[in-house]
ZAFI-15028 format. One record per residue (C-alpha): chain; residue in three letters; x, z, y. Coordinates in steps of 0.05 Angstrom, whole numbers. Last residue first. Layout:
BEGIN
{A ALA {X Z Y}},
...
REM end
This chain:
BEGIN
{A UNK {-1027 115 1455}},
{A UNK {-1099 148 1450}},
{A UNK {-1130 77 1431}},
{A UNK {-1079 72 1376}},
{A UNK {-1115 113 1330}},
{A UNK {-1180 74 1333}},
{A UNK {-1237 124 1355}},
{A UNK {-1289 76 1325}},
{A UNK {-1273 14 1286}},
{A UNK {-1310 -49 1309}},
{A UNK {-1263 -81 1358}},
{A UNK {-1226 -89 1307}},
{A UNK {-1266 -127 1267}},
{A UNK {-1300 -175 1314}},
{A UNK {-1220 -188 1327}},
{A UNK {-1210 -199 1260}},
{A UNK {-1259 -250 1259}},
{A UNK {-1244 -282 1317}},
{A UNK {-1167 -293 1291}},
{A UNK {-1200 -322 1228}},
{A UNK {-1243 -368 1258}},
{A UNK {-1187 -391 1303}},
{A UNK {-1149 -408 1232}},
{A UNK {-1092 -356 1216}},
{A UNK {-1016 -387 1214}},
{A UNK {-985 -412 1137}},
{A UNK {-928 -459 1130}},
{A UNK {-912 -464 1057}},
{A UNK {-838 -454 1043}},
{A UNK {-793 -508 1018}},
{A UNK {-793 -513 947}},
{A UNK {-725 -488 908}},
{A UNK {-686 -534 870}},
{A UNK {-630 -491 825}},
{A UNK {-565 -508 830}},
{A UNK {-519 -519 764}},
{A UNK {-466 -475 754}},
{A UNK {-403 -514 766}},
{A UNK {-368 -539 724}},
{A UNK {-286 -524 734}},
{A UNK {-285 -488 653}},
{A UNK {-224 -449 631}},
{A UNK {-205 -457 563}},
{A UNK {-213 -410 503}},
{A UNK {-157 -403 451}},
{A UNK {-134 -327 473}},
{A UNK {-214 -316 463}},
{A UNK {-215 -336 410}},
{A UNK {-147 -310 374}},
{A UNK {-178 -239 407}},
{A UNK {-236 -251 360}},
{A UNK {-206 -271 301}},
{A UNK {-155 -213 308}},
{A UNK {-214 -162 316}},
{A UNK {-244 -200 251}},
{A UNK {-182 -184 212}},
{A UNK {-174 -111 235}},
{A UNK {-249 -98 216}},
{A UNK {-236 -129 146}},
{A UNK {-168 -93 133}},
{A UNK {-196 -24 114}},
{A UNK {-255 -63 59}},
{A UNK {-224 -38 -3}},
{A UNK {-229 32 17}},
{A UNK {-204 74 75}},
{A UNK {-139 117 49}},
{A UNK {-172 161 4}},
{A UNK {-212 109 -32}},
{A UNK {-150 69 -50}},
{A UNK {-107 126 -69}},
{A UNK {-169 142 -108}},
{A UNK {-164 79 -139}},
{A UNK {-93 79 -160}},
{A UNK {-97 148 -175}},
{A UNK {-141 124 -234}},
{A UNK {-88 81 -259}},
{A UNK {-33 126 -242}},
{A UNK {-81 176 -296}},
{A UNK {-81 119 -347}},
{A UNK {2 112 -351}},
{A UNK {19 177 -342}},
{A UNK {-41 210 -400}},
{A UNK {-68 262 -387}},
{A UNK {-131 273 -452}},
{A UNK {-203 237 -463}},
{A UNK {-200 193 -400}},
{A UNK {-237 145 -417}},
{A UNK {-302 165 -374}},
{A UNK {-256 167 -324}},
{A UNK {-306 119 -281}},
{A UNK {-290 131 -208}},
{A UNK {-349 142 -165}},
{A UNK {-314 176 -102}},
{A UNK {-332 246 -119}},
{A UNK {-328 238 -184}},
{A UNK {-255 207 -184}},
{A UNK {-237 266 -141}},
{A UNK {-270 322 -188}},
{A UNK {-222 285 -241}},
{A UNK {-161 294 -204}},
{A UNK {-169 364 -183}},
{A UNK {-188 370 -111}},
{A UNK {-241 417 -115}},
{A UNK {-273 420 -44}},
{A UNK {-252 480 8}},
{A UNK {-231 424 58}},
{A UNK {-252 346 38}},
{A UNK {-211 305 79}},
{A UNK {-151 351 99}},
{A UNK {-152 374 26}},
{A UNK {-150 298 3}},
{A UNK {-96 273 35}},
{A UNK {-49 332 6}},
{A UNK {-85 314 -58}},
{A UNK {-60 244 -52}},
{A UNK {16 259 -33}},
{A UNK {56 207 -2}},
{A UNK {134 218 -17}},
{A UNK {179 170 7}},
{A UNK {204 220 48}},
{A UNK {215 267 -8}},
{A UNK {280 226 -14}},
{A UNK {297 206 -87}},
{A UNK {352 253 -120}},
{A UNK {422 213 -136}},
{A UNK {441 193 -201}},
{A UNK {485 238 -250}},
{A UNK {442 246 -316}},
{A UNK {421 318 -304}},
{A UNK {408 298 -235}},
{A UNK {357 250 -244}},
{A UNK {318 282 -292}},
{A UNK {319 342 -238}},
{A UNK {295 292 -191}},
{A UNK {240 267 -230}},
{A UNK {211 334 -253}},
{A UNK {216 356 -186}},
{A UNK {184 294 -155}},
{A UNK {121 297 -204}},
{A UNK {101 369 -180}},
{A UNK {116 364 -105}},
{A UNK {61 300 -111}},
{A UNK {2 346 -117}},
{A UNK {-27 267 -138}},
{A UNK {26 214 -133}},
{A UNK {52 160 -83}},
{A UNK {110 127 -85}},
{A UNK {142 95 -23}},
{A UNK {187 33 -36}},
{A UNK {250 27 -44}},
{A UNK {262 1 -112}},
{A UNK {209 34 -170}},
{A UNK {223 -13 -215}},
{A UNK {299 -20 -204}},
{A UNK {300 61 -215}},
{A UNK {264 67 -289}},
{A UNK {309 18 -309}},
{A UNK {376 48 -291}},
{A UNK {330 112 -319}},
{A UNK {325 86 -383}},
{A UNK {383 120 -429}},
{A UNK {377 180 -387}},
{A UNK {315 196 -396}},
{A UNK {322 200 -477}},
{A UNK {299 148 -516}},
{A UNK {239 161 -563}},
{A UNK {244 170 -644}},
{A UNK {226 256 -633}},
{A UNK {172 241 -583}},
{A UNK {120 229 -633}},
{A UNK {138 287 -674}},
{A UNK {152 333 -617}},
{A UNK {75 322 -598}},
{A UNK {47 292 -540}},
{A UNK {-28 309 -540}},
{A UNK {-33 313 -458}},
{A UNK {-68 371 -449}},
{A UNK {-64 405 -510}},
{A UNK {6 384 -522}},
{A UNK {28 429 -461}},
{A UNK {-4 480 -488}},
{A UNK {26 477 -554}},
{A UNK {93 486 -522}},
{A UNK {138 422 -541}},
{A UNK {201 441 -573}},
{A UNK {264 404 -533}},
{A UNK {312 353 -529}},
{A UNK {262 321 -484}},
{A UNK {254 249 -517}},
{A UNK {220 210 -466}},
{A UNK {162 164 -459}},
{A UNK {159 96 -425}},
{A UNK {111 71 -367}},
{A UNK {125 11 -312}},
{A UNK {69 -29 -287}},
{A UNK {67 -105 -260}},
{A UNK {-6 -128 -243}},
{A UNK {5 -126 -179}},
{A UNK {-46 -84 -148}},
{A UNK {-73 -95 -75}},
{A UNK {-60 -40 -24}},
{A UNK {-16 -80 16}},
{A UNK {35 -87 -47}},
{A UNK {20 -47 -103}},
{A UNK {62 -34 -165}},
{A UNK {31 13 -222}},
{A UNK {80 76 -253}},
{A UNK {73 113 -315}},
{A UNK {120 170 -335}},
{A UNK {123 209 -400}},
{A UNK {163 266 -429}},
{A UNK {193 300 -365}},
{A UNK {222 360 -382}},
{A UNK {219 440 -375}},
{A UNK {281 480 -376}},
{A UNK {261 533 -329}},
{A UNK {297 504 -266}},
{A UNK {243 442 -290}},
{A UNK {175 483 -278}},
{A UNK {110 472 -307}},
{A UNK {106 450 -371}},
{A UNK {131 402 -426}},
{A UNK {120 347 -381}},
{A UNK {65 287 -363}},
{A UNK {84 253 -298}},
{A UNK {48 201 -253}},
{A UNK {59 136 -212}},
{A UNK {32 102 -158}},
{A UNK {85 50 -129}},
{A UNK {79 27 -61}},
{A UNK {99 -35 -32}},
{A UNK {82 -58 42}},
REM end
């Protein structure tokens, strides 16, 4: 199965406002195993970039102003990401800002059925937790130690392992394997015509009492007083 993880930086918070896209970074992985291949470019959004949108990602409209617009690489943008299902973190967020990119230079939305959300997995796994990206990675051990300011490209990284995480962990296709092993056995074993081997028993001692013993008990017998059975 391929999925792409992928993640947005933007001008702010809501395209029907006029807010762009200005970065995108995407990572290929097929049965939860990365690639290698990655997509990320940067945009030119026509537009001033608010100052706090540059403090979070430092993107300034001097180092977007030499960029291509979307529209000049979004043939390219598409063939990467293909069919597959794309996965990204409060995932709503990233799909407007591609879609309306996508519109304003005449292609097609993307289904939000190929939409998996991480934090979506995440509330119903950790309820009334923070479920920012970075309190994720610390929950689950993720070094973002690098991770000075958002970046697309770095943060799809990190999603990349919490997607991972999330979803079961390296080690999700090891039980699955060894149940196949095992039913491969058994589907492999022959039936067997031996018969269980007899056991040898001894023949039973014979055993009667000696006439010394029968007098004996009698002597015995005779010796109890008021014997139970003598009133029968």
């Amino acid at each position: 199965m391929r999925e792409i993880i992928f993640d947005t930086e933007t001008t702010g918070f809501d395209p029907q406002n006029g807010d762009r896209m200005v970065e995108i970074g995407c990572i290929e992985m097929i049965d939860r195993i990365e690639t290698g291949r990655t997509f990320h470019c940067y945009y030119n959004p026509e537009r001033a970039m608010p100052k706090a949108a540059e403090n979070v990602h430092g993107l300034s409209d001097v180092f977007l102003s030499d960029k291509k617009l979307f529209a000049d690489g979004a043939e390219e943008l598409l063939d990467f990401l293909g069919d597959a299902k794309l996965v990204a973190h409060n995932a709503q967020f990233d799909f407007n800002f591609l879609n309306a990119e996508l519109l304003l230079c005449g292609y097609k939305e993307i289904s939000r059925f190929r939409m998996i959300d991480t934090l979506a997995i995440a509330k119903s796994k950790h309820p009334g937790a923070k479920l920012s990206l970075d309190a994720l990675c610390s929950r689950y051990g993720i070094d973002r130690s690098h991770r000075v300011k958002h970046g697309a490209l770095l943060d799809a990284e990190l999603l990349t392992q919490l997607y991972i995480e999330l979803t079961g962990g390296r080690q999700i296709g090891l039980g699955l394997a060894e149940e196949s092993k095992r039913q491969k056995d058994l589907a492999n074993m022959q039936p067997t015509s031996q018969r269980a081997e007899r056991r040898a028993f001894m023949a039973p001692r014979e055993h009667h009492a000696t006439a010394e013993e029968m007098e004996r008990h009698k002597i015995f017998i005779e010796g109890i007083k008021d014997p139970l059975w003598a009133e029968i």
